[in-house]
C-alpha positions in Angstrom: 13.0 121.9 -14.4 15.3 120.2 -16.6 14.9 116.9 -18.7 18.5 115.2 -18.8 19.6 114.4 -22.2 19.2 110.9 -23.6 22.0 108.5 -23.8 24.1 108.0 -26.6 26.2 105.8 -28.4 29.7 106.9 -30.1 28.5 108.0 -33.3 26.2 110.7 -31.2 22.5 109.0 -31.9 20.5 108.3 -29.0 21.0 104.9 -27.3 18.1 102.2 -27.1 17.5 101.1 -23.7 17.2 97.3 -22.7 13.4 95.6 -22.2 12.9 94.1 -19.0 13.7 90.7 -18.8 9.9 89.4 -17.3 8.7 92.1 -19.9 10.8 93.0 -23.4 8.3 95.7 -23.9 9.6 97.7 -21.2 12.7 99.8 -21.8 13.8 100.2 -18.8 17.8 101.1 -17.2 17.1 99.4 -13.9 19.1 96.1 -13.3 18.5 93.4 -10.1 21.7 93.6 -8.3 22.0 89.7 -8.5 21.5 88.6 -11.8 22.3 92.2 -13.2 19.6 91.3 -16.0 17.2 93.9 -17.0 14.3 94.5 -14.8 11.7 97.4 -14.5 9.9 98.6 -11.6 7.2 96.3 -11.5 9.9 93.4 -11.3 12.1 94.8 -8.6 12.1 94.0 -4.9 13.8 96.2 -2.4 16.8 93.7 -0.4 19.0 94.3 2.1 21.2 96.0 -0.8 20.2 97.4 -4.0 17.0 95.9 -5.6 16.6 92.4 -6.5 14.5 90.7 -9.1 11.2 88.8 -8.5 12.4 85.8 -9.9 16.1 86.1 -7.6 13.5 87.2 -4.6 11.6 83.8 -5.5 14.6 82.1 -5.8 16.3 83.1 -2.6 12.9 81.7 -0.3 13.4 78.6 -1.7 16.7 78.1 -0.7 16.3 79.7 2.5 15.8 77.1 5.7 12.2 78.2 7.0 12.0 78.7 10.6 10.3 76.4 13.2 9.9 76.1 16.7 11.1 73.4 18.7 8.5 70.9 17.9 9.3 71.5 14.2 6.3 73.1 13.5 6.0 76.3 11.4 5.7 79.4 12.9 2.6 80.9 13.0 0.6 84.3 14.0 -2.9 82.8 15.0 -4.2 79.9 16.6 -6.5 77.5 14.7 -7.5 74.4 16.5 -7.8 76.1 20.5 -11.3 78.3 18.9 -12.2 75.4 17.2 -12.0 73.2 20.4 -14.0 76.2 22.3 -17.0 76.3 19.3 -17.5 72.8 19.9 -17.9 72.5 23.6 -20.1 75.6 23.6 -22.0 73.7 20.8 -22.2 70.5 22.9 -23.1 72.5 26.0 -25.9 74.8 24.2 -27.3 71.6 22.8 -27.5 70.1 26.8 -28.6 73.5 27.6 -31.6 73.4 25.3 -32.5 70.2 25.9 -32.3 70.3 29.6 -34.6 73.9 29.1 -31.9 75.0 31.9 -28.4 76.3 31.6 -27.7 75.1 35.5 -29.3 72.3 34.8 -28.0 70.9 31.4 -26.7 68.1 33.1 -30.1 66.7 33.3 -30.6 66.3 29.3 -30.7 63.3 27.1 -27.4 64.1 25.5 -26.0 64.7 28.4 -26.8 61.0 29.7 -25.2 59.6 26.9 -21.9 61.2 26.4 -20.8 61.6 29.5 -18.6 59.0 30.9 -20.1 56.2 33.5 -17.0 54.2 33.7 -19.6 50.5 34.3 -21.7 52.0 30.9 -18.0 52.2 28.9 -17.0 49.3 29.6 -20.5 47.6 28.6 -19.6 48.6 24.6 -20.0 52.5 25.2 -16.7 53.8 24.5 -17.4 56.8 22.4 -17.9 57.9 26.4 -14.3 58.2 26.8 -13.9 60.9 24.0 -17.5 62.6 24.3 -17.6 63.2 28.1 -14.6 65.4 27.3 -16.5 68.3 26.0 -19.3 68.2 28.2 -19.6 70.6 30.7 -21.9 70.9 33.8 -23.1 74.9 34.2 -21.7 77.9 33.1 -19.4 77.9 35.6 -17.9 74.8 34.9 -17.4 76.0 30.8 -16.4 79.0 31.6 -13.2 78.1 33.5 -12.6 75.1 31.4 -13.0 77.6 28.1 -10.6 80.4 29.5 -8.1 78.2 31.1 -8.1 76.4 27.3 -8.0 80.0 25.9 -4.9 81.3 27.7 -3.0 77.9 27.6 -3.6 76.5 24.4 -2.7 79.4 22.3 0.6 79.5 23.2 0.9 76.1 23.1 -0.7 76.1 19.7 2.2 78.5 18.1 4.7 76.1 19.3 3.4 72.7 19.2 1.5 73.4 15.7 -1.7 72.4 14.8 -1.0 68.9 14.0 0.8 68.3 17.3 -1.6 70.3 19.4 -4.1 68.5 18.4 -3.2 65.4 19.1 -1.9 66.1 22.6 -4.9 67.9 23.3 -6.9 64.4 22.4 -4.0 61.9 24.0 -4.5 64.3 27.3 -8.3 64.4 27.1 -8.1 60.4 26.5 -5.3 59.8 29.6 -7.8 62.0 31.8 -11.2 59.6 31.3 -8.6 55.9 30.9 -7.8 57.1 34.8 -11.3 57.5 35.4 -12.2 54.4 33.8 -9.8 52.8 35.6 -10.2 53.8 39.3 -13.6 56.2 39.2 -16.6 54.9 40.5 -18.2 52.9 38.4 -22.0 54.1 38.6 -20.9 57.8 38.7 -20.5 60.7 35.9 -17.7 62.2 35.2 -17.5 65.2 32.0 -15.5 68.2 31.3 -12.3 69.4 29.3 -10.0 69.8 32.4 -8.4 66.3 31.6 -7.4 67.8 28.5 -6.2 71.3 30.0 -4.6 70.0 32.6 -2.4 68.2 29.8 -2.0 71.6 28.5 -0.7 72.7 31.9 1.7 70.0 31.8 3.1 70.7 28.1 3.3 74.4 28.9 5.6 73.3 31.6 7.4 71.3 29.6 8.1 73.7 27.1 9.3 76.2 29.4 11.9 73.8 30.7 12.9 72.8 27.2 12.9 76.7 26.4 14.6 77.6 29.7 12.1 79.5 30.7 11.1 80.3 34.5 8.7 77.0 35.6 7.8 79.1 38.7 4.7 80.6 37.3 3.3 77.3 35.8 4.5 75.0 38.5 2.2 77.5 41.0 -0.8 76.9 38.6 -0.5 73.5 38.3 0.1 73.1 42.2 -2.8 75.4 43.0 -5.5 73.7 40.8 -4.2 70.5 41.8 -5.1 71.4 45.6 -8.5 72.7 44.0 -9.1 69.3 42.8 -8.7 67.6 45.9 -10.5 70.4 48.5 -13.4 71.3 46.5 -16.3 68.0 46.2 -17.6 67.2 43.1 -14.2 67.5 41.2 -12.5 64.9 39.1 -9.0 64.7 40.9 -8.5 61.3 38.4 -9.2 63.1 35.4 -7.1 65.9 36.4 -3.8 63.7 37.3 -4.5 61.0 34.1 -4.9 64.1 31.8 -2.0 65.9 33.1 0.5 63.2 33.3 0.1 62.1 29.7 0.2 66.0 28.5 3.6 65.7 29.9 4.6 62.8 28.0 3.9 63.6 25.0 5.0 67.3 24.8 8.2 66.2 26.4 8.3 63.7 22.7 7.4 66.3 20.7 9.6 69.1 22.0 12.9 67.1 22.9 13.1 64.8 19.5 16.1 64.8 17.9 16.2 67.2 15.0 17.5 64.9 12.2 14.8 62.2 13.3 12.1 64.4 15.0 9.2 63.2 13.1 9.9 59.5 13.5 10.0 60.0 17.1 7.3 62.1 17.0 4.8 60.2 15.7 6.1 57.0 17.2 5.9 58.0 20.8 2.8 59.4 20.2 1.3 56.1 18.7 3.2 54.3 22.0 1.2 56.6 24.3 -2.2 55.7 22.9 -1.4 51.9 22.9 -0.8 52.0 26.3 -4.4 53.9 26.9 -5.6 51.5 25.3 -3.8 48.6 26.6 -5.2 50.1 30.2 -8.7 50.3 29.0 -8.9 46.7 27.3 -7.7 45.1 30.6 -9.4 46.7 33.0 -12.8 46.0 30.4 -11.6 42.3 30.8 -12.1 42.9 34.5 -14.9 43.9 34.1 -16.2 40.4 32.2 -14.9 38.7 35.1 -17.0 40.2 37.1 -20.0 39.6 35.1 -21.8 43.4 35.4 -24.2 42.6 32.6 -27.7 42.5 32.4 -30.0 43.2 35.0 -29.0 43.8 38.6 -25.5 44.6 37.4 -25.3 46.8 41.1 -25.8 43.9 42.6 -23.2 41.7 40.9 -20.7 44.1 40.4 -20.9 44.7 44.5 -22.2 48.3 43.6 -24.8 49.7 46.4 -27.9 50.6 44.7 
């Protein structure tokens, strides 16, 4: 093994190397390939050619235009909010569950009575119905499906959407499935569940595959198929389903088709335009029900309700 020979100047003693520029105690004969200053091997950063520095790495990030989907939002490896959404309805159905002293039978529980949504008990002043009915579930069954179908849909729709956006269209969807109930359900009878909500997921993934130009055959079928389920099988919210799914639709299709230089304007303002008009829809129909004076006692007599 041989030790090359030091450097050296013209008069034949040995040369002194440079100190790295982050760290003048270093003598070192490495140099970043951009700046050409100095830099030992704790300060390089292998590029696409040659080694760079940290601080021209650093430098380069910042001026490099981060990548986002077609919402805007960031890209990300993990979904946040869809678990989250799934720990709370298991949360709200364990609670029913223990409650009840039955998991077939949470339905029966305290909790359940009052959260879930009775369009006639809504429109009497309870309105934290319209939100809370919306992770209440009636069996295993009925969470189960509700959980996976959130599961498989939402964290796709997460990675695109974002958190932010997700969220809210998860909530605007949840919200458009129990206004439709509100407005055309029966007034004296029950409605909870999350498929409002995942049926506007069904509608967003659609829309996202048409903005992405993606086949819609295999979400179309979905959609079709649990739409038919909705209307064959008894017991099943086919409101909830439609008012949930339609509003999905609106607002993915704002989020995902917003002009780039103004996309968070439009964004937010179409967003905020959906939920006055849910809202818009729920005071009037509330002011029909004042007219029909479904107070008090005897309100399934008044309200022409069969008791």
């Amino acid at each position: 093994m041989t030790v090359p020979p030091e450097p050296s100047g013209a008069d034949g003693a040995p040369q002194q190397l440079p100190g790295c520029a982050r760290h003048p105690d270093r003598p070192t004969g490495l140099r970043c390939t951009r700046c050409e200053r100095p830099a030992c091997p704790e300060c390089l950063r292998e590029a696409s050619v040659g080694y760079q520095c940290v601080d021209c790495v650093n430098e380069g990030r910042r001026g490099a235009r981060e990548a986002v989907t077609v919402a805007g939002a960031r890209l990300s490896r993990k979904p946040v909010v869809v678990p989250a959404l799934i720990l709370i309805n298991v949360a709200f159905f364990l609670a029913t569950a223990v409650q009840a002293g039955s998991a077939t039978a949470n339905h029966s529980s305290a909790l359940f009575a009052d959260f879930s949504l009775y369009p006639l008990l809504t429109a009497g002043g309870q309105w934290w119905r319209l939100l809370s009915s919306g992770f209440l579930h009636i069996g295993l069954i009925h969470l189960a499906m509700n959980m996976l179908a959130l599961w498989v849909l939402g964290r796709d729709l997460e990675m695109v959407l974002g958190k932010l956006r997700f969220g809210a269209v998860y909530l605007l969807s949840l919200l458009g499935g129990s206004t439709a109930v509100f407005l055309f359900g029966e007034l004296l009878r029950p409605v909870a569940g999350a498929s409002g909500a995942v049926y506007g997921l069904m509608g967003g993934i659609a829309i996202v595959a048409l903005r992405t130009k993606l086949s819609l055959r295999p979400v179309l079928i979905v959609i079709a198929l649990n739409l038919v389920v909705s209307v064959t099988i008894p017991g099943i919210s086919l409101l909830g389903h439609v008012g949930g799914l339609v509003i999905g639709v609106a607002a993915t299709a704002a989020l995902v088709y917003a002009p780039r230089g103004r996309r968070n304007a439009v964004q937010a303002g179409v967003l905020i335009a959906l939920l006055l008009v849910l809202v818009a829809m729920l005071v009037t129909r509330d002011l029909q029900f004042g007219a029909l004076n479904c107070w008090g006692s005897g309100i399934e007599t008044r309200c022409g309700i069969r008791p």
